[in-house]
N, C-alpha and C positions, 0 to 999 in steps of 0.2 A: 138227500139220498135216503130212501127207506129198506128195511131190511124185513125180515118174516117177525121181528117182533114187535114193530111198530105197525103194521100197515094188515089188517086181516084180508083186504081187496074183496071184488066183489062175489056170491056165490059160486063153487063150482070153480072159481079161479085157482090155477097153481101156485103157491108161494113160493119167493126165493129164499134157498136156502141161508139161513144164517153166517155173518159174515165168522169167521174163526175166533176171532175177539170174542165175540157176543156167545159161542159156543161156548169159550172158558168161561163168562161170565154164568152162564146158567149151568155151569156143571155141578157136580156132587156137593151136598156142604151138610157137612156133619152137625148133628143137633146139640146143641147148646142145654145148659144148666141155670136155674138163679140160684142165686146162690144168697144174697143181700137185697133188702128191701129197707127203705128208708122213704119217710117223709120228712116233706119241709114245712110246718107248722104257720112258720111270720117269715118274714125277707129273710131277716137273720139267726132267726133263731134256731139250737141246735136240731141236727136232723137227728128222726129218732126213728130208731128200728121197731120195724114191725114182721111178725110170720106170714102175714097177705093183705092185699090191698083189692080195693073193688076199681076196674078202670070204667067209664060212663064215656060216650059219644058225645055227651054236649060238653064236658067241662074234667077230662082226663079222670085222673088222680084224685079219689075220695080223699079228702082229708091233707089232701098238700097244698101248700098256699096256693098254687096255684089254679085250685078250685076253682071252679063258675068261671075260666078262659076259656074255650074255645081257640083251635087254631093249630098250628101244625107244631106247637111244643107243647103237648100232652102229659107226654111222658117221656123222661131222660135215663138212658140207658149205658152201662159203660162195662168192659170184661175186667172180670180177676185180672187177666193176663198184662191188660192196658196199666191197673193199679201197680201191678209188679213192673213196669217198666217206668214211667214215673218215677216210683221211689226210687229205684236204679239210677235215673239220669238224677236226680237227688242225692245220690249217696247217702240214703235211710235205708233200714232195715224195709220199712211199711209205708203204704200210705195209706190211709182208710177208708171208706168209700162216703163219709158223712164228709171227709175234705171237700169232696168236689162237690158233693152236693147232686146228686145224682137220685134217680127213684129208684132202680133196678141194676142189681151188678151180675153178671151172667157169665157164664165161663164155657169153654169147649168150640165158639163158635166166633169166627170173624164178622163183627159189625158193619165194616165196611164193606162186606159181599151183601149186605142186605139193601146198597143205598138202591132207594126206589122199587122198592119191593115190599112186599106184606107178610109179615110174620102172625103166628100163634102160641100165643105164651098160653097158657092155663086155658081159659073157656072165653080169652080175648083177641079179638084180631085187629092187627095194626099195622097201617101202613110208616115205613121209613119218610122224613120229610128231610131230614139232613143231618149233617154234622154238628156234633154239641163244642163250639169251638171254647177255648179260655175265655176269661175274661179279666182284667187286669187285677181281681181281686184274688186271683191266687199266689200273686206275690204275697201279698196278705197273710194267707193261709199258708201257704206251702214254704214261704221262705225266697231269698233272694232266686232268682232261677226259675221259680214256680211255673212260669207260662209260658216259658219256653218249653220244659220238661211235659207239659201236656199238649201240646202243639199235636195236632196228628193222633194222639192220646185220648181224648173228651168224648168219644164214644156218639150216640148218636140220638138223634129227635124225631121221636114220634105222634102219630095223631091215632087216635081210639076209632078203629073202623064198625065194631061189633063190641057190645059191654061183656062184663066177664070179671072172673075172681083170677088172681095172679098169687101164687105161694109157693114158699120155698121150695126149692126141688123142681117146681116144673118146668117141662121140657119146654124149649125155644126152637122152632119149625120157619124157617124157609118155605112159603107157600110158591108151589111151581106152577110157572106158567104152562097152559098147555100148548100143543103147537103152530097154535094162530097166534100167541104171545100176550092170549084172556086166561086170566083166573079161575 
């Protein structure tokens, strides 16, 4: 089954309208904030805050281990909002954003309306590739509970569409489909 955002059909063709789902999925979505930037140095070693980051097309994130990868985990993204629930289902005051180990903490804007879509942070553009799910080392870190508490929580994974400087403060954009359902 194809709808008007998958299928642009051929010239001159009518498109069918959007199913009602797919219209809430593209509706309004308010601009997001960063607010935290962190690298990850070595596997384990602490993550360390930084004011901006450079992101690159071949190999994400200057300066985080994950450098020179290639691939649809570029760059890991997670909301203030997501942090404060966390600690919540935790019964902590906090939890930090160097726990989860995350590149980017952003606030104002739901992650999960961006799965499969392309954002612009600063003068970078990236497309969503999925969910950043736990992984069994935040029992670890966060404490008995840990990975359940970020279950649905882990924010999201990106790949570097267009390079660009990322820093604090800047705006997070929802790039809108036009209405053949292209960029």
């Amino acid at each position: 089954m194809t709808d008007a955002t998958s299928v642009a059909g051929p010239p001159g063709a009518t498109l069918p309208d959007p199913s009602p789902l797919q219209r809430l999925l593209d509706g309004k979505l308010r601009p997001g904030a960063v607010h935290w930037i962190g690298l990850r140095p070595a596997r384990h070693a602490p993550m360390q805050p930084v004011a901006e980051v450079t992101l690159r097309c071949e190999d994400g994130v200057t300066g985080d281990h994950y450098h020179g990868r290639s691939g649809t985990r570029q760059v890991s993204l997670i909301t203030r909002e997501s942090l404060d629930a966390i600690a919540s289902f935790l019964g902590r005051d906090r939890v930090g954003p160097d726990e989860l180990r995350r590149n980017l903490v952003v606030a104002g804007i739901n992650l999960l309306a961006l799965k499969g879509r392309r954002l612009r942070i600063g003068d970078a553009l990236l497309e969503v590739t999925g969910e950043c799910h736990p992984c069994s080392r935040m029992e670890q870190i966060l404490g008995p509970g840990g990975y359940n508490a970020v279950r649905g929580q882990g924010g999201i994974l990106a790949r570097v569409l267009e390079p660009g400087r990322v820093r604090l403060g800047d705006t997070i954009l929802r790039i809108e489909l036009d209405p053949t359902g292209c960029y």
